[in-house]
C-alpha positions as CSV (number, residue, x, y, z in Angstrom):
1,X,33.0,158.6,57.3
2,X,35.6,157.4,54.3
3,X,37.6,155.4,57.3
4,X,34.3,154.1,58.5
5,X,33.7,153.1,54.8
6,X,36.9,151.5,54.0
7,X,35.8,149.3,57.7
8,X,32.8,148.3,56.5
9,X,34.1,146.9,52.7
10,X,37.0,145.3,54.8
11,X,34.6,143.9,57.3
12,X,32.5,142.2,54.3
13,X,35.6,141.3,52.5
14,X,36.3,139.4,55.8
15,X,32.8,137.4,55.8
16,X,33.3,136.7,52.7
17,X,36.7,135.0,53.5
18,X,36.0,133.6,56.5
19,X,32.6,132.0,54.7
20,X,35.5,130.7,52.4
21,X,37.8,129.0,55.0
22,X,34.9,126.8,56.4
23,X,33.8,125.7,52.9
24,X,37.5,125.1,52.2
25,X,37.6,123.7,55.8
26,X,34.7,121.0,55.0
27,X,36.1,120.5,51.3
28,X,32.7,122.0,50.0
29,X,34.5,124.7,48.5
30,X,33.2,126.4,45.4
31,X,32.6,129.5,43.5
32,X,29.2,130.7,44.5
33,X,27.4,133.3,46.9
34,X,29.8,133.0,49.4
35,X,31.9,136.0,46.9
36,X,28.3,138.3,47.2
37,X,29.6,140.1,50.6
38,X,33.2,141.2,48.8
39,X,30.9,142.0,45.7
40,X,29.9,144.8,48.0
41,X,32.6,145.1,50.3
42,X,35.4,146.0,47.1
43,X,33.4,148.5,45.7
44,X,33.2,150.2,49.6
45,X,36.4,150.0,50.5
46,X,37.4,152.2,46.8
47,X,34.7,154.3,47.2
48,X,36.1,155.4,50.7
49,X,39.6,155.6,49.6
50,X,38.6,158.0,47.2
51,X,36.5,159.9,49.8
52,X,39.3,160.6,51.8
53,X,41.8,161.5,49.1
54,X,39.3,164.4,47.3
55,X,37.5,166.4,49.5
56,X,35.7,168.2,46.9
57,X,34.0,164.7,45.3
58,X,33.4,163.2,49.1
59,X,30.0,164.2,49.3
60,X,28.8,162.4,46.1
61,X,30.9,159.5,46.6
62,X,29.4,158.9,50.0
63,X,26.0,159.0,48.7
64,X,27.4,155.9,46.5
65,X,28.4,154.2,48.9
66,X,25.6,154.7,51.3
67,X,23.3,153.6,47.9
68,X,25.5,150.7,46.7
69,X,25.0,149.7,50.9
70,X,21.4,149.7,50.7
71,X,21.4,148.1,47.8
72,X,23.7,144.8,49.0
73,X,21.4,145.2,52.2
74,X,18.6,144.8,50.6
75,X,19.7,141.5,48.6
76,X,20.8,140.0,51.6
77,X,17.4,140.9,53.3
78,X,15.7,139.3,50.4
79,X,18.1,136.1,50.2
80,X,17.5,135.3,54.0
81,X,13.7,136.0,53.7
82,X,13.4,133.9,50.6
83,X,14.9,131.2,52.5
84,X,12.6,131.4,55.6
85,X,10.1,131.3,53.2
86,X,11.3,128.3,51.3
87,X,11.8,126.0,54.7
88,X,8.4,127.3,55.8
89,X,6.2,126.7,52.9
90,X,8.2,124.3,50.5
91,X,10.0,122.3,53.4
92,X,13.3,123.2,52.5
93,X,17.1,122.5,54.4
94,X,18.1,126.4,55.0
95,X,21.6,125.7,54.9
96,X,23.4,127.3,58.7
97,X,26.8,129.1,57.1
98,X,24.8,130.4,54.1
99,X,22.7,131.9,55.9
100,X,24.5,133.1,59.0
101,X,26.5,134.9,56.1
102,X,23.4,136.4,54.5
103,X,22.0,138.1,57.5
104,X,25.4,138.8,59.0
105,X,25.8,140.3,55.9
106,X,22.3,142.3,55.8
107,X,23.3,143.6,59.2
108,X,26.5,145.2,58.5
109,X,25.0,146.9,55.4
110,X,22.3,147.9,57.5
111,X,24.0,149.1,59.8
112,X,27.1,151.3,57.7
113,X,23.6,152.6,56.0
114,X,22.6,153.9,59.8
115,X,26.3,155.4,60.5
116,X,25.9,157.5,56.8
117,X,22.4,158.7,58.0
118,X,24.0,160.3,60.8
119,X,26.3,161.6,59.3
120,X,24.6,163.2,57.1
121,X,22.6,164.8,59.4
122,X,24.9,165.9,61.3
123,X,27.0,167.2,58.3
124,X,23.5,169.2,57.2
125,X,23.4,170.3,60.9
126,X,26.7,172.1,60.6
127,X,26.3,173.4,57.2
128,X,23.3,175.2,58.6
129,X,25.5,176.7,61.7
130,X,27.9,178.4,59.6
């Protein structure tokens, strides 16, 4: 799982930039949410580096990253739901790249958080084998 966690941070890193190049693209570039997915995605990819290097600690820091997953998940749930609310009720423009970066962004999180359930039931699994 630490090379599947260094994927995941790379893989938000990477919306992150590519949100960047269309802004830059469009010359609407500037500092703002666009950075949220490498908030999570930095903090990933160290917490898997360090996974692989010390077996002892890769237990606990896998439960961080699962948890700091969730947690960057969960904002981008609540971002792209507050927006659906806002066009709905207040009649508000939901902007296409922000949120095509905010769900794309729930769904990877989502998804590493499916990956480390597995794999922690299948690590519990083979603890109980032995």
């Amino acid at each position: 799982m630490p090379k599947v966690t260094v994927i995941f941070g790379l893989l938000l890193c990477a919306l992150s930039a590519a949100v960047a190049g269309v802004l830059v693209s469009r010359g609407e570039f500037k500092m703002g949410t666009w950075l949220i997915p490498t908030g999570v995605g930095l903090p990933l990819i160290v917490l898997g580096l360090v996974a692989a290097k010390n077996a002892g600690a890769r237990m606990h820091v896998m439960h961080a990253a699962v948890t700091l997953a969730l947690l960057g998940g969960l904002l981008a749930l609540f971002q792209g739901v507050s927006q659906i609310v806002r066009m709905a009720f207040q009649g508000k423009e939901i902007l296409p790249l922000a949120a095509t970066m905010i769900w794309a962004m729930a769904i990877l999180c989502f998804a590493f958080v499916g990956l480390c359930i597995q794999s922690f039931i299948a690590a519990r699994k083979a603890r109980e084998k032995q």
